[in-house]
PDB file as gemmi writes it, atoms N, CA and C in Angstrom:
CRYST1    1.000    1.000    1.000  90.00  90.00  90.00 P 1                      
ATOM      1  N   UNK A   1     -17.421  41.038 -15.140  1.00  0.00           N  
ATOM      2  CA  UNK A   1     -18.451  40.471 -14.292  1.00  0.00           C  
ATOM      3  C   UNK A   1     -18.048  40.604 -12.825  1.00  0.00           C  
ATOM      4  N   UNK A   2     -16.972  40.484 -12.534  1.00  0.00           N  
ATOM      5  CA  UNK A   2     -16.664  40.397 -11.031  1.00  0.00           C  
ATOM      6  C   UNK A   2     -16.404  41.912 -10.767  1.00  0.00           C  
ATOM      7  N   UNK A   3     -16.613  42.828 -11.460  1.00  0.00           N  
ATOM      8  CA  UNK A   3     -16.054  44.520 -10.834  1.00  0.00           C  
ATOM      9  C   UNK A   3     -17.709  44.402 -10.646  1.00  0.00           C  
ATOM     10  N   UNK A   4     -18.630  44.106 -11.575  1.00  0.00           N  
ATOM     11  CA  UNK A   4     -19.860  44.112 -11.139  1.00  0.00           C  
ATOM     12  C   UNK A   4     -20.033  43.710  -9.712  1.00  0.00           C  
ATOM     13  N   UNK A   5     -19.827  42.594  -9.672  1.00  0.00           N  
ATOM     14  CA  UNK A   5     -20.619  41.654  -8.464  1.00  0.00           C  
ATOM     15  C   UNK A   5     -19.512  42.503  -7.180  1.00  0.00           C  
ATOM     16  N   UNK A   6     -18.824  42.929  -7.127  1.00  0.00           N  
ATOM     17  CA  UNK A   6     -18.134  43.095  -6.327  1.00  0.00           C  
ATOM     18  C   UNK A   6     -18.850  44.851  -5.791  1.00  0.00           C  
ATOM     19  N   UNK A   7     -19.458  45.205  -6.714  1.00  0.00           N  
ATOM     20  CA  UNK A   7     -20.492  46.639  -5.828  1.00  0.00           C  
ATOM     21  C   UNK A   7     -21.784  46.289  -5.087  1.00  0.00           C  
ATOM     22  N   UNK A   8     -21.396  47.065  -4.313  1.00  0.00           N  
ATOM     23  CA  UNK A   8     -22.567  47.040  -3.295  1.00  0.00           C  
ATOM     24  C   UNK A   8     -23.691  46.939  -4.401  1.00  0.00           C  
ATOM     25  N   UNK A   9     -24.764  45.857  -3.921  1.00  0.00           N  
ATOM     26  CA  UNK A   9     -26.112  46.085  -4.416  1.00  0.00           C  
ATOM     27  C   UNK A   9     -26.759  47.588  -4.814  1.00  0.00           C  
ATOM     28  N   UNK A  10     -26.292  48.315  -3.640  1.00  0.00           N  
ATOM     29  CA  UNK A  10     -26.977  50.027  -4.260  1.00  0.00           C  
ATOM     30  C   UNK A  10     -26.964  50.370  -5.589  1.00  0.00           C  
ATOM     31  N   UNK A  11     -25.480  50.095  -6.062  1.00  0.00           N  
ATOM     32  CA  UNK A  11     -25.160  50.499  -6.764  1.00  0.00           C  
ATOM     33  C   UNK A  11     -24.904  49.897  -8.287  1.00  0.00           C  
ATOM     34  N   UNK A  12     -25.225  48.338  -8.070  1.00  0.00           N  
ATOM     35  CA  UNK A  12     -25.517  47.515  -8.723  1.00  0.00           C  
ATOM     36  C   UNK A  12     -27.222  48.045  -9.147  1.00  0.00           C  
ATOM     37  N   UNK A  13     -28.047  48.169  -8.621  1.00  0.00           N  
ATOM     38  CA  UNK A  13     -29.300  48.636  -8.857  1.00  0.00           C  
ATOM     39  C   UNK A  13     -29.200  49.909  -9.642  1.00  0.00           C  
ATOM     40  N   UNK A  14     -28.175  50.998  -8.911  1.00  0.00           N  
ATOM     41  CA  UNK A  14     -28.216  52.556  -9.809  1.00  0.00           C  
ATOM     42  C   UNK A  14     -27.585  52.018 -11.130  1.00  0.00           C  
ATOM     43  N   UNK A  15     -27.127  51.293 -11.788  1.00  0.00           N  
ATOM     44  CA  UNK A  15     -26.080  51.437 -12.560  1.00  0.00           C  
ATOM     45  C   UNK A  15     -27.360  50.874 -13.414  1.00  0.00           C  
ATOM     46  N   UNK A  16     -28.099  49.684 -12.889  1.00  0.00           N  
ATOM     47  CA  UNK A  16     -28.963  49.189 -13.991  1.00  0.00           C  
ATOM     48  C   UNK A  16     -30.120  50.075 -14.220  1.00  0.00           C  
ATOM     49  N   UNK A  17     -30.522  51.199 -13.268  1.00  0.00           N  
ATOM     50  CA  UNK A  17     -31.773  52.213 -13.554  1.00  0.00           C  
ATOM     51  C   UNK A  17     -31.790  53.070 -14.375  1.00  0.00           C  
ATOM     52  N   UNK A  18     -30.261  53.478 -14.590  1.00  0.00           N  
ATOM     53  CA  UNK A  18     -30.369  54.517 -15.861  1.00  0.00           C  
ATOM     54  C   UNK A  18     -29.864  54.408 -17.114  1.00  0.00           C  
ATOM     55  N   UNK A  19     -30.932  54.756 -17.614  1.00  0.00           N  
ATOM     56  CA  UNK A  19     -31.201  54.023 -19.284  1.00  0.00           C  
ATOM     57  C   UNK A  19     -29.871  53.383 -20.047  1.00  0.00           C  
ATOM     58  N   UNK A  20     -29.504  54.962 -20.481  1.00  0.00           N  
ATOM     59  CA  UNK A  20     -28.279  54.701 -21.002  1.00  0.00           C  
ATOM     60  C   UNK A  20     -26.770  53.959 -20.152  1.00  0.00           C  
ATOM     61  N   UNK A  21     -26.698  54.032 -19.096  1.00  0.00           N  
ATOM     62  CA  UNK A  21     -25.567  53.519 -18.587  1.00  0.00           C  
ATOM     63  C   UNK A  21     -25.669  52.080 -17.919  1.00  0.00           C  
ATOM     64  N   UNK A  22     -27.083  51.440 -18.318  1.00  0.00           N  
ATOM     65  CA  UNK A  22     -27.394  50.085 -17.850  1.00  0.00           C  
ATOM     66  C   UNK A  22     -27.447  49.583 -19.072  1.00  0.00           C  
ATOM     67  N   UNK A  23     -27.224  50.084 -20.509  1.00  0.00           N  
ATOM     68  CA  UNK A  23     -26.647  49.243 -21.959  1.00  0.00           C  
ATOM     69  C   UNK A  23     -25.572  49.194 -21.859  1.00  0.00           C  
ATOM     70  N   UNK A  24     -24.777  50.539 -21.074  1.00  0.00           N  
ATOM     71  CA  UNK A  24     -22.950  50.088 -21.380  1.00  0.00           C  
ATOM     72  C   UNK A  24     -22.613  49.109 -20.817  1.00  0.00           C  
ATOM     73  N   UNK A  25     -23.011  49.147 -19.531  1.00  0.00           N  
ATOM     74  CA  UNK A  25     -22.974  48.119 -18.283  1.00  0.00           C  
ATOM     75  C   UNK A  25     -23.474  46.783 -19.116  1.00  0.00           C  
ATOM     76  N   UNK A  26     -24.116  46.638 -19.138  1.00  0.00           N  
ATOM     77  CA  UNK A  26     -24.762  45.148 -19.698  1.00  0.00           C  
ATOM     78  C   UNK A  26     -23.528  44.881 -20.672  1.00  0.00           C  
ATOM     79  N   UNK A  27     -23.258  45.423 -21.889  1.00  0.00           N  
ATOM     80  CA  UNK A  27     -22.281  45.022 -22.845  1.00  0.00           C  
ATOM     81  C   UNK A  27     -21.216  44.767 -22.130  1.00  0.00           C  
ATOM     82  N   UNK A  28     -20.418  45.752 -21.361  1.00  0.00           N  
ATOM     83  CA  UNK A  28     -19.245  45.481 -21.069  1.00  0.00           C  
ATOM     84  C   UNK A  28     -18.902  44.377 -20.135  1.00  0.00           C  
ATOM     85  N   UNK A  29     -20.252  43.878 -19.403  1.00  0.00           N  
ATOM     86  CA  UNK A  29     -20.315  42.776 -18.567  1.00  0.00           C  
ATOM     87  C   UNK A  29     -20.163  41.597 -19.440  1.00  0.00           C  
ATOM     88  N   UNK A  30     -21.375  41.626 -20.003  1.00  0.00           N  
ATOM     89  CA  UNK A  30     -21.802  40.499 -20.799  1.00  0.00           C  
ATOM     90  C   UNK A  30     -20.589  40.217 -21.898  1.00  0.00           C  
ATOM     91  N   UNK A  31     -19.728  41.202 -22.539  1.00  0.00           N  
ATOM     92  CA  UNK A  31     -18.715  40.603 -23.242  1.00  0.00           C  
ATOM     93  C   UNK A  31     -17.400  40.149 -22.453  1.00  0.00           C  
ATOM     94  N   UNK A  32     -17.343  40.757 -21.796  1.00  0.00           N  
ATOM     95  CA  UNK A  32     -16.322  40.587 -20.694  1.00  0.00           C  
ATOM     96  C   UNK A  32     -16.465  39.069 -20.380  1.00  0.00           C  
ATOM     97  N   UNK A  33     -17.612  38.856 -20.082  1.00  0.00           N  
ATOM     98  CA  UNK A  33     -17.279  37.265 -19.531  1.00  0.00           C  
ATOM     99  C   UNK A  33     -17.577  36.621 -20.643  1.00  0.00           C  
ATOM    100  N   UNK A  34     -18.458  37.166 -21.757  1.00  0.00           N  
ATOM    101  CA  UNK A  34     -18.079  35.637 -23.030  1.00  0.00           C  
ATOM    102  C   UNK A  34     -16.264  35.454 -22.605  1.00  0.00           C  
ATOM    103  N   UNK A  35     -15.637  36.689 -23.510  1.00  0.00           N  
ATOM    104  CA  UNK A  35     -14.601  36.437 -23.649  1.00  0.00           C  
ATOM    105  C   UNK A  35     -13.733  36.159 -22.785  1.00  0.00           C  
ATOM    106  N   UNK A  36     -13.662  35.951 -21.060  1.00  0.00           N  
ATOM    107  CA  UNK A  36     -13.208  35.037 -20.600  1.00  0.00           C  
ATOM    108  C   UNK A  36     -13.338  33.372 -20.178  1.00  0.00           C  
ATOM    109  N   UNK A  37     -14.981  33.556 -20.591  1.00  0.00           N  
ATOM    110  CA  UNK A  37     -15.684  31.849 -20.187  1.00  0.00           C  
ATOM    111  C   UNK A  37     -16.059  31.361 -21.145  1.00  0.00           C  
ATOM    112  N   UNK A  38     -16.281  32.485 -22.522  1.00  0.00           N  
ATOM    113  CA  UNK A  38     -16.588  31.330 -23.797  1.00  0.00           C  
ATOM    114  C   UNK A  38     -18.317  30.825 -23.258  1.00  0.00           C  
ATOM    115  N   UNK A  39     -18.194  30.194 -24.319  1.00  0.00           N  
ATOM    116  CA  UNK A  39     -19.979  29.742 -24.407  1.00  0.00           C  
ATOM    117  C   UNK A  39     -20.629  29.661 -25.663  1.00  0.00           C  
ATOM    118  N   UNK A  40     -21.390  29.422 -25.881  1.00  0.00           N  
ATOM    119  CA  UNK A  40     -22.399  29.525 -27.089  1.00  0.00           C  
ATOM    120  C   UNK A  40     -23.415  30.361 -26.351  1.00  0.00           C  
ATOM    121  N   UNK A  41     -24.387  30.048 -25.083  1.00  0.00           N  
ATOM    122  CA  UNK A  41     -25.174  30.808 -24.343  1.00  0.00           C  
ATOM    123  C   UNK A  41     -25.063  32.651 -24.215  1.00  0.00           C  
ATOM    124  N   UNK A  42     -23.215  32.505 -23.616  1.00  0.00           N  
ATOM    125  CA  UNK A  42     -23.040  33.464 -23.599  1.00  0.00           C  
ATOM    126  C   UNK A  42     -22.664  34.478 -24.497  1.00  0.00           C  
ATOM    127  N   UNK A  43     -22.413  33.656 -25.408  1.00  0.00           N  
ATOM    128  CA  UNK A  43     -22.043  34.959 -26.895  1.00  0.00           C  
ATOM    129  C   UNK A  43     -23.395  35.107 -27.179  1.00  0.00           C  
ATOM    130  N   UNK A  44     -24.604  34.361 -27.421  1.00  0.00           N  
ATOM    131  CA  UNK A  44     -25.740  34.542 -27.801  1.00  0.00           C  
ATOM    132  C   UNK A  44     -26.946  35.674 -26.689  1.00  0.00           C  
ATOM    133  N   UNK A  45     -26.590  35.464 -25.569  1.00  0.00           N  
ATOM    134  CA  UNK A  45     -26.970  37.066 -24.629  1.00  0.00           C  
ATOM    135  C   UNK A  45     -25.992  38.240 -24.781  1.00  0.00           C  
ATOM    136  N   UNK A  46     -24.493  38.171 -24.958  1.00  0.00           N  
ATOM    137  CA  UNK A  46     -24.089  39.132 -25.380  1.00  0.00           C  
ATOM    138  C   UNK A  46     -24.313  39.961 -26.946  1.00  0.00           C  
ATOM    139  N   UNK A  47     -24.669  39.157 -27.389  1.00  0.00           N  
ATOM    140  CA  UNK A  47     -25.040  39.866 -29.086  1.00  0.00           C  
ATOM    141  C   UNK A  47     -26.689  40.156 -28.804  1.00  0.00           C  
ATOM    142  N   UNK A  48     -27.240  39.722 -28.110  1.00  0.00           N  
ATOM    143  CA  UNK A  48     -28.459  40.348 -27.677  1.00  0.00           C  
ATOM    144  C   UNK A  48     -28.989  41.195 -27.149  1.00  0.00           C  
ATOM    145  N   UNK A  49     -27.742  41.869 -25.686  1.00  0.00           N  
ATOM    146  CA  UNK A  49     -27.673  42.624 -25.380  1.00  0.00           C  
ATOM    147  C   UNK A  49     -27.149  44.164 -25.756  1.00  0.00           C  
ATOM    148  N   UNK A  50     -26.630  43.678 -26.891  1.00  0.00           N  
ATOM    149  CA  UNK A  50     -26.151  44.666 -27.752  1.00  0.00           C  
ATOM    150  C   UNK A  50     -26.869  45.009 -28.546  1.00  0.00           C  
ATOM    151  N   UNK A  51     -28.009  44.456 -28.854  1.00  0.00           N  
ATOM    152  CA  UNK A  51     -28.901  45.256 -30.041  1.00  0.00           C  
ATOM    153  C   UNK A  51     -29.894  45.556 -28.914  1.00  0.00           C  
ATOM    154  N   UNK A  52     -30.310  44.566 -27.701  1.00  0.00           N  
ATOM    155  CA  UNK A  52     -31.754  45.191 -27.283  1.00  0.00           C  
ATOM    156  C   UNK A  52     -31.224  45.398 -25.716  1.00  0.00           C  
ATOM    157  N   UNK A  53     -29.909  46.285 -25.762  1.00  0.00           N  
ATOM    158  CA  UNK A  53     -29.462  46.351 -24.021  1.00  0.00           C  
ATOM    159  C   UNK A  53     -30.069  47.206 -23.152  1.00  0.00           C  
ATOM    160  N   UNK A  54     -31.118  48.291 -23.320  1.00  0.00           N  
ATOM    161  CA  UNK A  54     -32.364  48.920 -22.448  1.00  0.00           C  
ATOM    162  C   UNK A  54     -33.115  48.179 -22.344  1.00  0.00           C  
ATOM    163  N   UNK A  55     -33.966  46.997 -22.785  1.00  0.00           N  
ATOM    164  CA  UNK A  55     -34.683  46.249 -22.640  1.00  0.00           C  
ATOM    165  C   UNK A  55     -33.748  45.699 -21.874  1.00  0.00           C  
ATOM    166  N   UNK A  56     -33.017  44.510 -21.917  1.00  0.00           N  
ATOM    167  CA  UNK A  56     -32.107  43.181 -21.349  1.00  0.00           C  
ATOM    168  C   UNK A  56     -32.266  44.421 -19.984  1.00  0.00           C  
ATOM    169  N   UNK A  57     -31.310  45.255 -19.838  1.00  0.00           N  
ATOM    170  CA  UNK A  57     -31.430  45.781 -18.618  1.00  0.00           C  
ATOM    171  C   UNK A  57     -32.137  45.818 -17.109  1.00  0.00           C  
ATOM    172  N   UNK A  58     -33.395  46.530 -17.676  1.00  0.00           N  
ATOM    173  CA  UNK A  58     -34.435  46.333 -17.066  1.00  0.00           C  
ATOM    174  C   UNK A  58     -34.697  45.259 -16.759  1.00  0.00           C  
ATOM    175  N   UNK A  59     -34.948  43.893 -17.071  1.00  0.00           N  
ATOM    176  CA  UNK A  59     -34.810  43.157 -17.018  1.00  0.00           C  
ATOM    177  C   UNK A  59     -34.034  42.355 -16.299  1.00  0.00           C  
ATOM    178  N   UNK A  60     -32.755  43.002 -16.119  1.00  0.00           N  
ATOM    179  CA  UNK A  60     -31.664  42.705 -15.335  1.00  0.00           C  
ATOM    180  C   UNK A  60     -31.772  43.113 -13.479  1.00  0.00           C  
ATOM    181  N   UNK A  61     -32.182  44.273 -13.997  1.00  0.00           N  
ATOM    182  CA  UNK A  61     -32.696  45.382 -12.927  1.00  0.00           C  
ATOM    183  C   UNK A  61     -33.799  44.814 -12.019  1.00  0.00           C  
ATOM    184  N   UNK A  62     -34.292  44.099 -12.471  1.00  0.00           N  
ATOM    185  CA  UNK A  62     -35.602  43.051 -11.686  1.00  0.00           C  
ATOM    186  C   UNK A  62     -34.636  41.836 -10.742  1.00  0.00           C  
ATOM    187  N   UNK A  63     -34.467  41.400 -12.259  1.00  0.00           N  
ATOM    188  CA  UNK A  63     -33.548  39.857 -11.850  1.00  0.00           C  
ATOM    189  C   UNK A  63     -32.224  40.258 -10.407  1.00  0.00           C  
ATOM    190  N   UNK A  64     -32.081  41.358 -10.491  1.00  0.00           N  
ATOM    191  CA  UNK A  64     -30.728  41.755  -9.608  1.00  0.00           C  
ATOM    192  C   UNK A  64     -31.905  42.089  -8.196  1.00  0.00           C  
ATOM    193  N   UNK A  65     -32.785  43.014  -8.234  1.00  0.00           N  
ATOM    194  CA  UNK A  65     -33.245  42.894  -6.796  1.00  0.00           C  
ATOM    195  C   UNK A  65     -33.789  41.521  -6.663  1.00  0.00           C  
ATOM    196  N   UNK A  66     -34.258  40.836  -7.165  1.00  0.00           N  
ATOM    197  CA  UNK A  66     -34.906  39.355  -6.676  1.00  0.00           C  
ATOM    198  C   UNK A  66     -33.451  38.228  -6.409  1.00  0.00           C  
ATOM    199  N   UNK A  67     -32.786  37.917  -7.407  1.00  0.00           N  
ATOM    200  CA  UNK A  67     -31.661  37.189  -6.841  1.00  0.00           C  
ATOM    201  C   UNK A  67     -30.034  37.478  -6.735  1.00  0.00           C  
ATOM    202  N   UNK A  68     -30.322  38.900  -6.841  1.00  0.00           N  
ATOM    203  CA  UNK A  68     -28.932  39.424  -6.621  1.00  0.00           C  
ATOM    204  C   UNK A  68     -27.606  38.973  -7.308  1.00  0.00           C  
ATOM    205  N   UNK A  69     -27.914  38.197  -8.331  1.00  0.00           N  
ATOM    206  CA  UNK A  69     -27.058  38.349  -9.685  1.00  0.00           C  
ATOM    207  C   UNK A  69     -28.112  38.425 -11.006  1.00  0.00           C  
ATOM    208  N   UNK A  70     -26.906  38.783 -12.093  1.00  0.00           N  
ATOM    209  CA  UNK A  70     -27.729  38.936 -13.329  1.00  0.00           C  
ATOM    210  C   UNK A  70     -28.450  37.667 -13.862  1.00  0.00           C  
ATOM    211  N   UNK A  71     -29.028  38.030 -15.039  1.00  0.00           N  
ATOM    212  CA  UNK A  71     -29.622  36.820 -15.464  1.00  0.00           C  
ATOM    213  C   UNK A  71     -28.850  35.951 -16.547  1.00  0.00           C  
ATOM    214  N   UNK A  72     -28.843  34.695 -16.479  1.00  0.00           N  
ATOM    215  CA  UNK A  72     -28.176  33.903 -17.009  1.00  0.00           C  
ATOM    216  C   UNK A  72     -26.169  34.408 -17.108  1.00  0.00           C  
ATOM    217  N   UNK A  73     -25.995  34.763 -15.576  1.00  0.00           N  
ATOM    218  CA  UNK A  73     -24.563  35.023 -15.402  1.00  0.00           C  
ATOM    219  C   UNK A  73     -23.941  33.308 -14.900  1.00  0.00           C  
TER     220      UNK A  73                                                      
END                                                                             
């Protein structure tokens, strides 16, 4: 989560626009911080994002130009 937040917005935006590399991104985020912060929330968006992570993405991809972090980070 923090190699994320730590790119420039540009590139925070490119990473979530293309298809395939805004599912890796999402997983590797989204597990990354279950498994350092734990949660019930967060294991439950990470196993979500893993079956529907082009959808979640996009999605993300909105949520990131409007408040400039992900959703439910």
């Amino acid at each position: 989560m923090t190699w994320f937040n730590r790119q420039s917005r540009l590139i925070q935006i490119i990473l979530l626009l293309i298809p395939g590399v805004n599912w890796i991104v999402e997983i590797f985020v989204r597990w990354s911080t279950f498994l350092k912060r734990g949660g019930l929330i967060r294991l439950v968006v990470s196993i979500v994002v893993t079956v529907f992570g082009l959808v979640f993405g996009w999605i993300d991809l909105i949520w990131v130009l409007l408040f400039k972090k992900l959703l439910l980070q």
